[in-house]
C-alpha positions in Angstrom: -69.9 -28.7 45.7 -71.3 -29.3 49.1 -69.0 -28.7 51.9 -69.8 -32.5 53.4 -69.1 -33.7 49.9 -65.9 -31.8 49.9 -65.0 -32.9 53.4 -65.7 -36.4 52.7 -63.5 -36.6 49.2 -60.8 -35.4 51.4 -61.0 -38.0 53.6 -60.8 -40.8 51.1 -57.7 -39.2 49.3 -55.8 -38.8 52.5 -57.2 -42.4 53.7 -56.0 -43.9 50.2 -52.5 -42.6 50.3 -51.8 -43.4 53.9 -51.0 -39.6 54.6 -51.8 -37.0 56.9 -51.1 -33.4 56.2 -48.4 -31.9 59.2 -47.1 -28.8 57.0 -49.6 -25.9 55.8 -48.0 -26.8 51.8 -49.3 -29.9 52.6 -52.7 -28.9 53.9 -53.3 -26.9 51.0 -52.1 -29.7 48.1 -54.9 -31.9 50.2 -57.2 -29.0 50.0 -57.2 -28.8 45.8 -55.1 -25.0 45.9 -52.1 -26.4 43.9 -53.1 -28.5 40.8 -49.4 -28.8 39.4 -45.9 -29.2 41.1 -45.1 -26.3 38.5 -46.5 -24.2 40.6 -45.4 -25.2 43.8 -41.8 -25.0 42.2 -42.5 -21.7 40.4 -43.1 -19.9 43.4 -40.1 -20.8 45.4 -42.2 -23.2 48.0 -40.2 -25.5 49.9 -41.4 -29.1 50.1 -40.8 -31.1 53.3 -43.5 -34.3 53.1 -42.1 -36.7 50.0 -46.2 -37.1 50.3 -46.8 -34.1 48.3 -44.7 -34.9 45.2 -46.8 -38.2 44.9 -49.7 -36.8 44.8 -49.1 -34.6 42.3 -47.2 -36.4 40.1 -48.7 -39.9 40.1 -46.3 -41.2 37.5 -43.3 -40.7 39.0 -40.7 -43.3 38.3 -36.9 -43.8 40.1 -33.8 -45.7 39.5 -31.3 -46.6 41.5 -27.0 -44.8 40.8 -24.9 -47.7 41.8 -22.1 -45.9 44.0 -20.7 -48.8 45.7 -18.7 -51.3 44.4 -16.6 -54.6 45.4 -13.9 -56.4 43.9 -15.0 -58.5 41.3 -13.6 -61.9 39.9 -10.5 -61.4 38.0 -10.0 -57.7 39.2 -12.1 -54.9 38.4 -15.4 -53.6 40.5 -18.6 -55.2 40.6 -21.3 -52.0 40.9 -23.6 -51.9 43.9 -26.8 -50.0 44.7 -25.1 -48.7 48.6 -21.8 -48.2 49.5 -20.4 -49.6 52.7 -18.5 -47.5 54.8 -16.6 -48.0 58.3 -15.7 -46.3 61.6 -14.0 -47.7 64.2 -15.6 -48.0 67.6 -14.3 -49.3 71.1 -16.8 -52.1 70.6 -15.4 -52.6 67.0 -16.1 -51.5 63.7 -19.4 -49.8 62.9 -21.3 -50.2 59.1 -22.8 -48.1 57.4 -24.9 -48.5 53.9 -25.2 -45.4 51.6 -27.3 -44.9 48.5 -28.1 -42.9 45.9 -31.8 -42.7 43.7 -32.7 -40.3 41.3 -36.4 -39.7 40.4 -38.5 -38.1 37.4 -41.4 -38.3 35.2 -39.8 -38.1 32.0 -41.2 -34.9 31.1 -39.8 -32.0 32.8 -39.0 -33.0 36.3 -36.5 -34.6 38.5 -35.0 -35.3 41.9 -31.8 -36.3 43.5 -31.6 -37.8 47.0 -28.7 -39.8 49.3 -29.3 -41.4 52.6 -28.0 -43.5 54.5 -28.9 -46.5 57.4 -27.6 -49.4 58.8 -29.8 -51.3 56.3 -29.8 -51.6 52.7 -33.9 -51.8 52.0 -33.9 -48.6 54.7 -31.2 -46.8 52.7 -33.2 -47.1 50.0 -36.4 -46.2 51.0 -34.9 -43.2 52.7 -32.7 -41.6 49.2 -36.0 -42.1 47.5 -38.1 -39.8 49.9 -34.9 -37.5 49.9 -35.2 -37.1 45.8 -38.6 -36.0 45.9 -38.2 -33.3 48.3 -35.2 -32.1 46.2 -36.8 -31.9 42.5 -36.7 -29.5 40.1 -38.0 -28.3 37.0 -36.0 -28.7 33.7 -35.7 -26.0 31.3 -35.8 -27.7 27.8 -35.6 -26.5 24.2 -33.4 -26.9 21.2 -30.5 -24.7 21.1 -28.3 -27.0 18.2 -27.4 -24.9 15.5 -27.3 -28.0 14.2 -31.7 -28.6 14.8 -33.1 -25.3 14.7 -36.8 -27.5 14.8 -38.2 -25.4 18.0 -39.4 -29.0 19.6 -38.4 -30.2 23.6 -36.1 -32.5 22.7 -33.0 -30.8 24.6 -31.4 -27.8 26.2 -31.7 -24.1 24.9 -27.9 -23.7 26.0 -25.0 -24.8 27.0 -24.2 -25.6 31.0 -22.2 -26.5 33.4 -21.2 -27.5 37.0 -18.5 -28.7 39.0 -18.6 -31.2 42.4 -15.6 -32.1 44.1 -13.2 -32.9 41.2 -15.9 -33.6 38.4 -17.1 -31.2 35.8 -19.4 -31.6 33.6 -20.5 -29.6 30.8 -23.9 -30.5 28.8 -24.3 -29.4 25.2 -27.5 -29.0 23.4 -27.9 -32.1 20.4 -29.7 -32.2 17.5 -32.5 -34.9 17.3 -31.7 -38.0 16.8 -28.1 -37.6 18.8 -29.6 -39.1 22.1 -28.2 -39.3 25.1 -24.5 -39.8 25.0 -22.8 -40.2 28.1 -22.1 -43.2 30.5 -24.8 -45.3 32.1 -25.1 -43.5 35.4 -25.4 -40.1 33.2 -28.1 -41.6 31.4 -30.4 -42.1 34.1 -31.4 -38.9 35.4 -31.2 -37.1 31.9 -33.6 -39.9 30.9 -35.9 -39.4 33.5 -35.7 -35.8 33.6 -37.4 -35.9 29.7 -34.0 -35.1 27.9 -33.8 -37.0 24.6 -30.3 -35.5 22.9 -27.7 -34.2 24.9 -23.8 -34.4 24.1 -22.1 -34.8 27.9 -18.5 -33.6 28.4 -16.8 -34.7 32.0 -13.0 -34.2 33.6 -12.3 -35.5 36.8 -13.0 -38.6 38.8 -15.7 -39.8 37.1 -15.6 -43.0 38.9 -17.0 -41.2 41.6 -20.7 -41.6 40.8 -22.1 -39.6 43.6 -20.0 -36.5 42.0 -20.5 -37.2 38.9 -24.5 -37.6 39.1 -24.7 -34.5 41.9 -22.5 -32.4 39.1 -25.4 -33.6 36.4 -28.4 -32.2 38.5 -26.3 -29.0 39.5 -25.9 -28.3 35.7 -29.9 -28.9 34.9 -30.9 -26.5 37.5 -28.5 -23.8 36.7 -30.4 -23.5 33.1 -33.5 -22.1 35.4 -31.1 -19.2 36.5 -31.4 -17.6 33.1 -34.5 -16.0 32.5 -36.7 -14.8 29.7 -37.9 -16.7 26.7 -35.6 -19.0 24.5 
């Protein structure tokens, strides 16, 4: 290819998504070296431009972990997407919004960000971009006794992982099991392409920021083991 014709496709890719290059992992995803984000992540790279992750993975989706909460009608807690927080100022109290998103492809990879802002669109916005400088590659399989059928469908083992005073433990399923844990559980096993996985929690579950942080802990201690499965 022509090096004008090179230079111009260049231009039109980083003129269509809005985004200039400031790191050299950046410069060289613009340039064509990296195809994948496999091999970004296989080689230990770190990622600081959300940018990057989008243009790799073009079908990356998100969903939003409801942390916050307020009292609902009746008792009980009505789940929101930020939680509100409070510090006390001379000039009065001071807000301020957290959230929590989770992003994936539904294949093999996934991300978990929390930000926070005086605004709830901003604290958004800002948890997302965190996510997708923070994902990871999922090691799947089927290590059921029960399966035995070779296929991606779940885990080759089991794992585990502990934040503040949740554990959770995940255990490889045989097809057809799905996903069985809570809602919040469900949404980044989902998008991280896990089909059937039995989830086992103690703690404070109610504590969705633990309990979700405990989730991604456990999925990226299975690339700690090596060697094929």
């Amino acid at each position: 290819m022509p090096e004008e014709q090179e230079t111009k496709m260049k231009e039109d890719v980083t003129t269509e998504l809005g985004w200039i290059p400031k790191t050299k992992l950046g410069k060289d995803v613009l340039s064509g070296k990296y195809k994948t984000l496999e091999e970004i992540l296989e080689k230990g790279l770190v990622i600081l431009e959300p940018e990057i992750v989008d243009m790799l993975v073009p079908n990356l989706k998100d969903d939003v972990i409801y942390i916050g909460g307020s009292p609902g009608k009746g008792g009980g807690i009505r789940r929101t997407a930020t939680k509100r927080t409070a510090r006390m100022h001379k000039s009065g109290r001071r807000f301020k919004l957290t959230a929590m998103v989770v992003v994936g492809d539904e294949n093999n990879i996934v991300g978990v960000g929390k930000a926070a802002s005086k605004e709830h669109r901003i604290a958004l916005e800002k948890a997302t971009e965190q996510a997708k400088l923070n994902v990871i590659r999922v090691r799947k399989g089927c290590g059921s006794w029960e399966c035995g059928c070779g296929e991606q469908h779940s885990i080759p083992l089991k794992t585990e992982a502990k934040v503040g005073s949740v554990t959770v433990r995940l255990f490889p399923a045989p097809k057809g099991v799905g996903i069985v844990a809570n809602e919040a559980s469900k949404k980044i096993l989902r998008l991280s392409g896990i089909k059937d996985v039995w989830v086992k929690t103690e703690g404070s579950t109610s504590t969705k920021e633990n309990l979700v942080s405990a989730i991604f802990q456990a999925l990226k201690n299975l690339n700690s083991t090596k060697g094929d499965l």
